[in-house]
N, CA, C and O atoms as a Maestro MAE file, in Angstrom:
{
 s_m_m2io_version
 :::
 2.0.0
}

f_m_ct {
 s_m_title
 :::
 protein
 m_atom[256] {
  # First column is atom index #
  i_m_mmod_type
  r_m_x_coord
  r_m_y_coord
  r_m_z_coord
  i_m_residue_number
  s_m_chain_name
  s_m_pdb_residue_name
  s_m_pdb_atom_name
  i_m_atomic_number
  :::
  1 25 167.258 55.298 23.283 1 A "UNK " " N  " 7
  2 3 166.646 55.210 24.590 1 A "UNK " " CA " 6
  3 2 165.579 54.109 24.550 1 A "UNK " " C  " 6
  4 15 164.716 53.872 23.706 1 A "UNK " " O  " 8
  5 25 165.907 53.469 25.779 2 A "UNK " " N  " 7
  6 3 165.094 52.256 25.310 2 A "UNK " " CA " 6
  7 2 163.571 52.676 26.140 2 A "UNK " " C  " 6
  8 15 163.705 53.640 26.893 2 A "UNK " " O  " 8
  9 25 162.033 52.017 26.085 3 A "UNK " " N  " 7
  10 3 161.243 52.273 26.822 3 A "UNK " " CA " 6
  11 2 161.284 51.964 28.260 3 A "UNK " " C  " 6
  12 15 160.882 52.886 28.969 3 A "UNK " " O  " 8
  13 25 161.626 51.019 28.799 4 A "UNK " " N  " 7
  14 3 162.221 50.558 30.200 4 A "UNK " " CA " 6
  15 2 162.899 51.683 30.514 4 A "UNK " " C  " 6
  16 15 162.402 52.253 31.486 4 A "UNK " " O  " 8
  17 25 163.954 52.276 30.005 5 A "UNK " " N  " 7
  18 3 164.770 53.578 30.991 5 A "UNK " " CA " 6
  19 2 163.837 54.773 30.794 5 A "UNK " " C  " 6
  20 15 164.261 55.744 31.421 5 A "UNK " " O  " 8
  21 25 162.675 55.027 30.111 6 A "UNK " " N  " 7
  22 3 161.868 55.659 29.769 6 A "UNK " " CA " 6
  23 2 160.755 55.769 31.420 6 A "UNK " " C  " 6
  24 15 160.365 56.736 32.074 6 A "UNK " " O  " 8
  25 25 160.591 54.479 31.554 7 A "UNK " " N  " 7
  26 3 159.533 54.087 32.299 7 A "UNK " " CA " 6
  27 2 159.801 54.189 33.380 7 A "UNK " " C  " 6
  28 15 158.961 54.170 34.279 7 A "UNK " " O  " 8
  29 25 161.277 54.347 33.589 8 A "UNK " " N  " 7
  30 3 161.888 54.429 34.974 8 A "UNK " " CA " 6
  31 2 162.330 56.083 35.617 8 A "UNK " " C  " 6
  32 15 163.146 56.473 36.452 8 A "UNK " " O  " 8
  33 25 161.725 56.484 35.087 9 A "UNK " " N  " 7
  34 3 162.309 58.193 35.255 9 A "UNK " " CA " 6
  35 2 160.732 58.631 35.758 9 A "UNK " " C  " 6
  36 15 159.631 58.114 35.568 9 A "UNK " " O  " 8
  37 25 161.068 59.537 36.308 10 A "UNK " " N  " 7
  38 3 159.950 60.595 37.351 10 A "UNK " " CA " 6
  39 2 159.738 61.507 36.102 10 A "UNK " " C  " 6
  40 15 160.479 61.932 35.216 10 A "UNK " " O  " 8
  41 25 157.994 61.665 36.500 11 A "UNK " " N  " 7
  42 3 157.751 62.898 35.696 11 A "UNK " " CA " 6
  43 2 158.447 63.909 35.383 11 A "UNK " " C  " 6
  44 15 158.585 63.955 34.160 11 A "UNK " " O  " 8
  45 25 159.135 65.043 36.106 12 A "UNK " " N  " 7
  46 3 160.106 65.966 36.021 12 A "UNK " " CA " 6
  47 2 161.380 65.656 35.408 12 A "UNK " " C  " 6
  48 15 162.219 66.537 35.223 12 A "UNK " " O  " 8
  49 25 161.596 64.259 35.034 13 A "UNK " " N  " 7
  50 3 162.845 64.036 34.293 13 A "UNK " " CA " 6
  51 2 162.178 63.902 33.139 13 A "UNK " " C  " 6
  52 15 162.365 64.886 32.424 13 A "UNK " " O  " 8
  53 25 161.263 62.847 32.510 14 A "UNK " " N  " 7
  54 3 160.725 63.270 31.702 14 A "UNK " " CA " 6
  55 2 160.409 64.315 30.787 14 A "UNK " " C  " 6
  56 15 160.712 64.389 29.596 14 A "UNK " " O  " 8
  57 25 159.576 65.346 31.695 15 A "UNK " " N  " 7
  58 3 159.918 66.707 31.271 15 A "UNK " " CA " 6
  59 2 161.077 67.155 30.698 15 A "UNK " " C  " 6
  60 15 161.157 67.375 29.489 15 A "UNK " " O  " 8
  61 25 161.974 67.308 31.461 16 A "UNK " " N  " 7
  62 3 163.170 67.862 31.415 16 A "UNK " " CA " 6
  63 2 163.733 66.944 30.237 16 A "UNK " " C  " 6
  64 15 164.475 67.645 29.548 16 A "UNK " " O  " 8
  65 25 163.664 65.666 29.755 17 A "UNK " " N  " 7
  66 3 164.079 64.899 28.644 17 A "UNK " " CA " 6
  67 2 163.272 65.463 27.520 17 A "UNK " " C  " 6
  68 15 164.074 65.802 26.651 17 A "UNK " " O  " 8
  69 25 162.260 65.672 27.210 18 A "UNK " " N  " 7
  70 3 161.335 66.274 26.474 18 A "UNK " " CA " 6
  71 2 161.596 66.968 25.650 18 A "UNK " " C  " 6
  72 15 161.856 66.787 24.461 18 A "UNK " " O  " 8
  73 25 161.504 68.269 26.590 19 A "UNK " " N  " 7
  74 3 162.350 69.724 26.190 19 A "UNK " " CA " 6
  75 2 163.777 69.349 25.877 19 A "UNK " " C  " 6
  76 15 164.062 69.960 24.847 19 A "UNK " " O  " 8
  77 25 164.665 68.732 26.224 20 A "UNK " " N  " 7
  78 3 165.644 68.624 25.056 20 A "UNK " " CA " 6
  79 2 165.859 67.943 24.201 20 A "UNK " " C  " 6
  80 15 166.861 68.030 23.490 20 A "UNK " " O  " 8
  81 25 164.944 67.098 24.080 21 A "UNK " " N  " 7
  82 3 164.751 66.303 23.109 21 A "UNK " " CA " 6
  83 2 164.554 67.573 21.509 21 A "UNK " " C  " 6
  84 15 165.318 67.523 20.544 21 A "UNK " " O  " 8
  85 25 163.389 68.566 21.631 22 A "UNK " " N  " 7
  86 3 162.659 68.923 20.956 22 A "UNK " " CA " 6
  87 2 163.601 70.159 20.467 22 A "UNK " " C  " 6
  88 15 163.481 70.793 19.418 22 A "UNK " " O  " 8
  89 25 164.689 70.363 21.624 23 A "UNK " " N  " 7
  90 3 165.638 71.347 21.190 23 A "UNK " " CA " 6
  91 2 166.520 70.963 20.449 23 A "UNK " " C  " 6
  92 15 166.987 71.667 19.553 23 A "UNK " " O  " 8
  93 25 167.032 69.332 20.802 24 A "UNK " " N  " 7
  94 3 167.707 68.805 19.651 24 A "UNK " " CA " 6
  95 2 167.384 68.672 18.407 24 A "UNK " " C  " 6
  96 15 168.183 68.860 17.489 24 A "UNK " " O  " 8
  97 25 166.056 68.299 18.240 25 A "UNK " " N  " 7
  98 3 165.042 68.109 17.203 25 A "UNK " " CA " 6
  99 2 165.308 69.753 16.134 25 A "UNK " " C  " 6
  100 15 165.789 70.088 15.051 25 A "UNK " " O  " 8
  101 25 164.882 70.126 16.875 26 A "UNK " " N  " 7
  102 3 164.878 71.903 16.054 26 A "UNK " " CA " 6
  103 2 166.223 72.402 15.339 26 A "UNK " " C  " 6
  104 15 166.289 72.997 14.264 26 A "UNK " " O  " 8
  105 25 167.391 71.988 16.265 27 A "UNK " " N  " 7
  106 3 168.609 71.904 15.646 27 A "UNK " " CA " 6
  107 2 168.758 71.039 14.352 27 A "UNK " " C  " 6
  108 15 169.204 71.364 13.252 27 A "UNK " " O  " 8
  109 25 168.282 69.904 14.772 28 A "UNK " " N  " 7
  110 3 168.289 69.186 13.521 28 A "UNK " " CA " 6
  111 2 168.034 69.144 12.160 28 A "UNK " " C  " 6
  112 15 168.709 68.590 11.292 28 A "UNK " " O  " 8
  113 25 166.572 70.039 11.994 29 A "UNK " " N  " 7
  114 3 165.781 70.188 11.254 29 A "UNK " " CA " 6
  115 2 166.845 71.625 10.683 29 A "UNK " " C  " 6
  116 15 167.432 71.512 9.607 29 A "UNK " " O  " 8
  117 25 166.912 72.220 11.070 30 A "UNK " " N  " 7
  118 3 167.692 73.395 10.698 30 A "UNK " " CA " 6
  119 2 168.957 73.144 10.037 30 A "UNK " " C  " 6
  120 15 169.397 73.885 9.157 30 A "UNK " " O  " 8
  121 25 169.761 71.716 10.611 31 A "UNK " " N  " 7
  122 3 170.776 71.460 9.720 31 A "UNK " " CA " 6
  123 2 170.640 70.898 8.570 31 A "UNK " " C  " 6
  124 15 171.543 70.993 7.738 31 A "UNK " " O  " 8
  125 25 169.354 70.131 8.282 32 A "UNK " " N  " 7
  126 3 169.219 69.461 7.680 32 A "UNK " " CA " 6
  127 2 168.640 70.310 6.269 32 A "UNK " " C  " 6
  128 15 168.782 69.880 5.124 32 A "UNK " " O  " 8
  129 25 167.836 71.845 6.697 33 A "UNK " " N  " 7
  130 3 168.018 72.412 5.987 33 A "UNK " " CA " 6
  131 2 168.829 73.696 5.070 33 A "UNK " " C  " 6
  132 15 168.580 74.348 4.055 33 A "UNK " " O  " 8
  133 25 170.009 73.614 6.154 34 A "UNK " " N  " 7
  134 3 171.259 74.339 5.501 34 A "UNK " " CA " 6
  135 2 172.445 73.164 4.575 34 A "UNK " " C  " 6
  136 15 173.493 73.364 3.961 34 A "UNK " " O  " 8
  137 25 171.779 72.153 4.818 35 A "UNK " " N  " 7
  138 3 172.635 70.897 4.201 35 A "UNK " " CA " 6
  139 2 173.656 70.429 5.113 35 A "UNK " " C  " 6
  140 15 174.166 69.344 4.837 35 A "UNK " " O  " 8
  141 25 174.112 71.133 6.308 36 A "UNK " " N  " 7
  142 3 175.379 70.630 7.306 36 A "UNK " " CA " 6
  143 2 174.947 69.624 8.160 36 A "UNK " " C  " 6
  144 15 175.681 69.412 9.125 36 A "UNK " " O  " 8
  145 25 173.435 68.607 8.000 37 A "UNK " " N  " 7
  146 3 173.601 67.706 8.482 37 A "UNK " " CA " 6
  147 2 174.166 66.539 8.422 37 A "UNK " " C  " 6
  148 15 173.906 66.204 7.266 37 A "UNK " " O  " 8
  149 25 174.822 65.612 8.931 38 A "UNK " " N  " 7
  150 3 175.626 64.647 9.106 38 A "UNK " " CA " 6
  151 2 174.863 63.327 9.008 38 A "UNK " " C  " 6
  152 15 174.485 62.660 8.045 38 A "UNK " " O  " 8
  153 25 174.763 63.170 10.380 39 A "UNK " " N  " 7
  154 3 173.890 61.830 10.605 39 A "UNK " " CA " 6
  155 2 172.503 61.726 10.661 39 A "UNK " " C  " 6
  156 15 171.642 61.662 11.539 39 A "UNK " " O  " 8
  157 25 172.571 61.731 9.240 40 A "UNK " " N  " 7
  158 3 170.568 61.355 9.566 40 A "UNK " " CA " 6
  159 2 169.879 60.604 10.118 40 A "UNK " " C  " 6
  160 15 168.679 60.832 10.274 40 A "UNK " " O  " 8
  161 25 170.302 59.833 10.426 41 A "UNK " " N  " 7
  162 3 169.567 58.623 11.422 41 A "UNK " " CA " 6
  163 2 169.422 59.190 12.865 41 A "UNK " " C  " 6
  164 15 168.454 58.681 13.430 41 A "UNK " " O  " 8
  165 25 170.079 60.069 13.610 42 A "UNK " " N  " 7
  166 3 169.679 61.053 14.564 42 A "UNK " " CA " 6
  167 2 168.441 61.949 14.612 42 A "UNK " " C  " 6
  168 15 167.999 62.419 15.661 42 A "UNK " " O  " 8
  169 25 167.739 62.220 12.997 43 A "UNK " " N  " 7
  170 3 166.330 62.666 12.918 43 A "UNK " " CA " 6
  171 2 165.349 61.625 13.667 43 A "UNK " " C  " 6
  172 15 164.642 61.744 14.667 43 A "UNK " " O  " 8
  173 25 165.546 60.755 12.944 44 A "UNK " " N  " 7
  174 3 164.223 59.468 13.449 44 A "UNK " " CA " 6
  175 2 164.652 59.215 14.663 44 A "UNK " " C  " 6
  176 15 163.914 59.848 15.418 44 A "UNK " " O  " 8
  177 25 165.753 58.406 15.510 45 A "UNK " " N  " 7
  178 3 166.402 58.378 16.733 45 A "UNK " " CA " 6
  179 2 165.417 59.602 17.580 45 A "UNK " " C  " 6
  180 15 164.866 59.274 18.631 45 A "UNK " " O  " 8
  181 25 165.336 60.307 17.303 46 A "UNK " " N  " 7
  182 3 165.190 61.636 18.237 46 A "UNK " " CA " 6
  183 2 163.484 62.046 18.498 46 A "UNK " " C  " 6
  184 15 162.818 62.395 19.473 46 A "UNK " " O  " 8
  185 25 163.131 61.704 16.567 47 A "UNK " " N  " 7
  186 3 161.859 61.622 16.698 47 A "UNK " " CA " 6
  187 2 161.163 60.745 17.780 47 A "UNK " " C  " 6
  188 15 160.583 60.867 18.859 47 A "UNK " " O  " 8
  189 25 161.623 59.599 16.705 48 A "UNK " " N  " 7
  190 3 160.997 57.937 18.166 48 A "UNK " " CA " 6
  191 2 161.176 58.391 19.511 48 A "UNK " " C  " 6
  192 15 160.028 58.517 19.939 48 A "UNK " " O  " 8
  193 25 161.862 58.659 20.279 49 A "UNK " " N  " 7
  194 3 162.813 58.770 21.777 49 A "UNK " " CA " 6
  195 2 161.114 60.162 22.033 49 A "UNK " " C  " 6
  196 15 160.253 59.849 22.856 49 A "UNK " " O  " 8
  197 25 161.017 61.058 21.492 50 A "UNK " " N  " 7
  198 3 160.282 61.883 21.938 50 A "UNK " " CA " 6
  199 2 158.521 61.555 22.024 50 A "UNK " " C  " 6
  200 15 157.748 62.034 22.854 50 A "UNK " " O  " 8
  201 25 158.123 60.424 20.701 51 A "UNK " " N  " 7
  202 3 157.576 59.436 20.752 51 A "UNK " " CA " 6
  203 2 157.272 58.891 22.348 51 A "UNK " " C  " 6
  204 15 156.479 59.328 23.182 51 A "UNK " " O  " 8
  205 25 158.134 57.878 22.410 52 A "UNK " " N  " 7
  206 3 157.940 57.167 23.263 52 A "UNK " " CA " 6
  207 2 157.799 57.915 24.893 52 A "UNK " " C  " 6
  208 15 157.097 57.356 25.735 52 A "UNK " " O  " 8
  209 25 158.332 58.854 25.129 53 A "UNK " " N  " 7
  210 3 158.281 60.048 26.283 53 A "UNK " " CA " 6
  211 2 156.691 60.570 26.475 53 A "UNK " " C  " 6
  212 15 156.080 60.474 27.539 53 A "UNK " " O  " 8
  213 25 156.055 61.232 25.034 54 A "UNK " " N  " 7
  214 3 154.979 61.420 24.905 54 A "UNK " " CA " 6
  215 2 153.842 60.376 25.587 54 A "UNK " " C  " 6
  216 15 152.985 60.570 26.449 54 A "UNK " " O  " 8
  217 25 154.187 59.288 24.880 55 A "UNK " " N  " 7
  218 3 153.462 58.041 25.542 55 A "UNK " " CA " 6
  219 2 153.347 57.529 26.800 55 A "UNK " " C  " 6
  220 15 152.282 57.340 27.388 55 A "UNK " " O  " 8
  221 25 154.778 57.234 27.341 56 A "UNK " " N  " 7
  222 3 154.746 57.249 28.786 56 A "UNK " " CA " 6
  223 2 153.918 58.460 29.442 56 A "UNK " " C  " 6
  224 15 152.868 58.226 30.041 56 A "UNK " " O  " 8
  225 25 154.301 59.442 29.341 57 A "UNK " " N  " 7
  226 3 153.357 60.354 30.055 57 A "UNK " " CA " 6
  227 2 151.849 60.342 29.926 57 A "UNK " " C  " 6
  228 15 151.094 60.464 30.890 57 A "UNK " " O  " 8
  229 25 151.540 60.218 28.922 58 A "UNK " " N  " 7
  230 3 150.193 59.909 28.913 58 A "UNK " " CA " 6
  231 2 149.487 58.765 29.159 58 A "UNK " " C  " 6
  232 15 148.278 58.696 29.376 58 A "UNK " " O  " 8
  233 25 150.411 57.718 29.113 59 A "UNK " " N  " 7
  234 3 149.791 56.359 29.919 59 A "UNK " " CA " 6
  235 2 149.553 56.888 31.774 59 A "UNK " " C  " 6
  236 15 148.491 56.765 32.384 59 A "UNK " " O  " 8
  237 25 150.680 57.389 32.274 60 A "UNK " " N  " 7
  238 3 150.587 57.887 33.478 60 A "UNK " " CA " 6
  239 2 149.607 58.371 33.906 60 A "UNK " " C  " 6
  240 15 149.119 57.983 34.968 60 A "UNK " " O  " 8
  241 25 148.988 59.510 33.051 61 A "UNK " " N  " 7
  242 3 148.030 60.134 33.530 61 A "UNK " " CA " 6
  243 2 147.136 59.916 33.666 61 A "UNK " " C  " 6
  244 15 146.428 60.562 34.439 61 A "UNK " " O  " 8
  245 25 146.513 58.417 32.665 62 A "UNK " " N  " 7
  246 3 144.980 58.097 32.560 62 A "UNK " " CA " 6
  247 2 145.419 57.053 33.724 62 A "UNK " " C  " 6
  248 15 144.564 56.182 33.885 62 A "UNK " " O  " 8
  249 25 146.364 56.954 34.433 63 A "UNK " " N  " 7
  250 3 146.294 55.865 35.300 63 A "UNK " " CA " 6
  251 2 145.454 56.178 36.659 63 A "UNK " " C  " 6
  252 15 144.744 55.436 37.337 63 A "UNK " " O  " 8
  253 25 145.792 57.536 36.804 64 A "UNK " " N  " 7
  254 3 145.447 57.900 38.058 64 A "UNK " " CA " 6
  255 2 143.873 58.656 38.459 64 A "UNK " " C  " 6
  256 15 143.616 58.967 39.622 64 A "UNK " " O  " 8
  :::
 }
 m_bond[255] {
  # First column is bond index #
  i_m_from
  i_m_to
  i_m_order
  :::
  1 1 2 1
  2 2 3 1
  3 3 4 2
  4 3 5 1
  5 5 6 1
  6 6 7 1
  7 7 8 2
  8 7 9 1
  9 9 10 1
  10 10 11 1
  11 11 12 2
  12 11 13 1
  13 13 14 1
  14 14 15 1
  15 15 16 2
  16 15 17 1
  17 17 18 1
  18 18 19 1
  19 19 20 2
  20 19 21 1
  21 21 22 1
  22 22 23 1
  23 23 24 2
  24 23 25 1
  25 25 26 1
  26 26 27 1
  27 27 28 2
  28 27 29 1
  29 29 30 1
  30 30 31 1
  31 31 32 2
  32 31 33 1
  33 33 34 1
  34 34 35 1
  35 35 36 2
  36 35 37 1
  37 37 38 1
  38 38 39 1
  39 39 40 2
  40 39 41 1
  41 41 42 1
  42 42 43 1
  43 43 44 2
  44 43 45 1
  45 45 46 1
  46 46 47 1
  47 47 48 2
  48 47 49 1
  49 49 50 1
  50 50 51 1
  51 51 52 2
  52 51 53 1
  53 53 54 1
  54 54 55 1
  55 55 56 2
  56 55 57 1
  57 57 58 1
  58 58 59 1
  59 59 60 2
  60 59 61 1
  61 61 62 1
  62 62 63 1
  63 63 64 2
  64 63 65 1
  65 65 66 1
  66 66 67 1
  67 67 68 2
  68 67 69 1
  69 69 70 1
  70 70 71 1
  71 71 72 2
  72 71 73 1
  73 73 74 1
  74 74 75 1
  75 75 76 2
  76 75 77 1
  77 77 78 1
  78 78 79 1
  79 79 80 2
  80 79 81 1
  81 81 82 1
  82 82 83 1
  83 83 84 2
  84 83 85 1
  85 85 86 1
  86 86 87 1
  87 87 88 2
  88 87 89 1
  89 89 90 1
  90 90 91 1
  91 91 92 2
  92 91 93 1
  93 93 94 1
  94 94 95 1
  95 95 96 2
  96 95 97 1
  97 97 98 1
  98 98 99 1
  99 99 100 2
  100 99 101 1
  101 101 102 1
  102 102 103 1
  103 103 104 2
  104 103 105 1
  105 105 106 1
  106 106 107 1
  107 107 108 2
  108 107 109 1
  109 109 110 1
  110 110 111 1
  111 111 112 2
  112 111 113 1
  113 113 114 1
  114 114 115 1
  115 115 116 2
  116 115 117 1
  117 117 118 1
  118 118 119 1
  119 119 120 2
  120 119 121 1
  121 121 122 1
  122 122 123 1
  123 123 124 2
  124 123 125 1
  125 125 126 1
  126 126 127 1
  127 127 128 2
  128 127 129 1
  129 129 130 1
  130 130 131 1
  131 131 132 2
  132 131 133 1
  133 133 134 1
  134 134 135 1
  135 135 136 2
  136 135 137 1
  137 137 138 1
  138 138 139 1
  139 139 140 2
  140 139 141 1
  141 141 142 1
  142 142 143 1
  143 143 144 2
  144 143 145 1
  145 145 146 1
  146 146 147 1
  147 147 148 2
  148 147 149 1
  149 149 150 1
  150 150 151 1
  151 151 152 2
  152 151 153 1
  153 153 154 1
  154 154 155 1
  155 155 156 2
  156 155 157 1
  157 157 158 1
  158 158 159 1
  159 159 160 2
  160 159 161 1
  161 161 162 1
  162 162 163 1
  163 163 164 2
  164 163 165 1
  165 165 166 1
  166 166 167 1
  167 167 168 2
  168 167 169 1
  169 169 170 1
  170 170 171 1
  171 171 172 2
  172 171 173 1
  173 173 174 1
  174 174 175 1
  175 175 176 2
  176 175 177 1
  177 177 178 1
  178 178 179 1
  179 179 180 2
  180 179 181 1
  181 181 182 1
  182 182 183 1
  183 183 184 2
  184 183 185 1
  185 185 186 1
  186 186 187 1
  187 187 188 2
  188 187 189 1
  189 189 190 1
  190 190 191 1
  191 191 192 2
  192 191 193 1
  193 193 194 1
  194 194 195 1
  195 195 196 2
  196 195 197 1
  197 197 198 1
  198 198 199 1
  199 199 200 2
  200 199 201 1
  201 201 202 1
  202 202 203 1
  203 203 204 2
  204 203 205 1
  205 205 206 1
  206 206 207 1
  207 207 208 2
  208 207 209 1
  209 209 210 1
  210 210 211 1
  211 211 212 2
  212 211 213 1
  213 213 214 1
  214 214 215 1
  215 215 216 2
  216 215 217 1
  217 217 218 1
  218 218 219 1
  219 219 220 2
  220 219 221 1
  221 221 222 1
  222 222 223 1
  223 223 224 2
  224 223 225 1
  225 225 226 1
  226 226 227 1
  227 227 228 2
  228 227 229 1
  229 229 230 1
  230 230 231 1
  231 231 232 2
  232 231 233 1
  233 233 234 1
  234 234 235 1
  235 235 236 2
  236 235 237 1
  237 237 238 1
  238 238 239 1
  239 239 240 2
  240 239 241 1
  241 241 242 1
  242 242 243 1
  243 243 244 2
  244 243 245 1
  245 245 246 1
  246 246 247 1
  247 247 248 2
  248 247 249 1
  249 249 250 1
  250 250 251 1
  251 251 252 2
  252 251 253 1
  253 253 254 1
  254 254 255 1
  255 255 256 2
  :::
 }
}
């Protein structure tokens, strides 16, 4: 996810990207500790992406 399609979404999508971001995240972590994870590069991917969400929102807020 790049920051531009980040920047272009309404708070409530945001949100809503967030929370599944963090649900994916949790899955992840869980596979990763039963060993059935696959693609690790989907950890960091997922991390960053929730990263950058965090940020946008909080740039938003001190804007106003």
């Amino acid at each position: 996810m790049k920051a531009e399609e980040v920047r272009g979404k309404t708070k409530d999508e945001l949100d809503d990207q967030l929370l599944q971001l963090r649900k994916e995240q949790f899955n992840l972590r869980f596979q990763a500790a039963s060993g059935q994870l696959e693609n690790t590069a989907r950890v960091r991917q997922v991390r960053r992406d929730i990263a950058r969400i965090k940020t946008v929102l909080h740039q938003r807020s001190n804007e106003g």
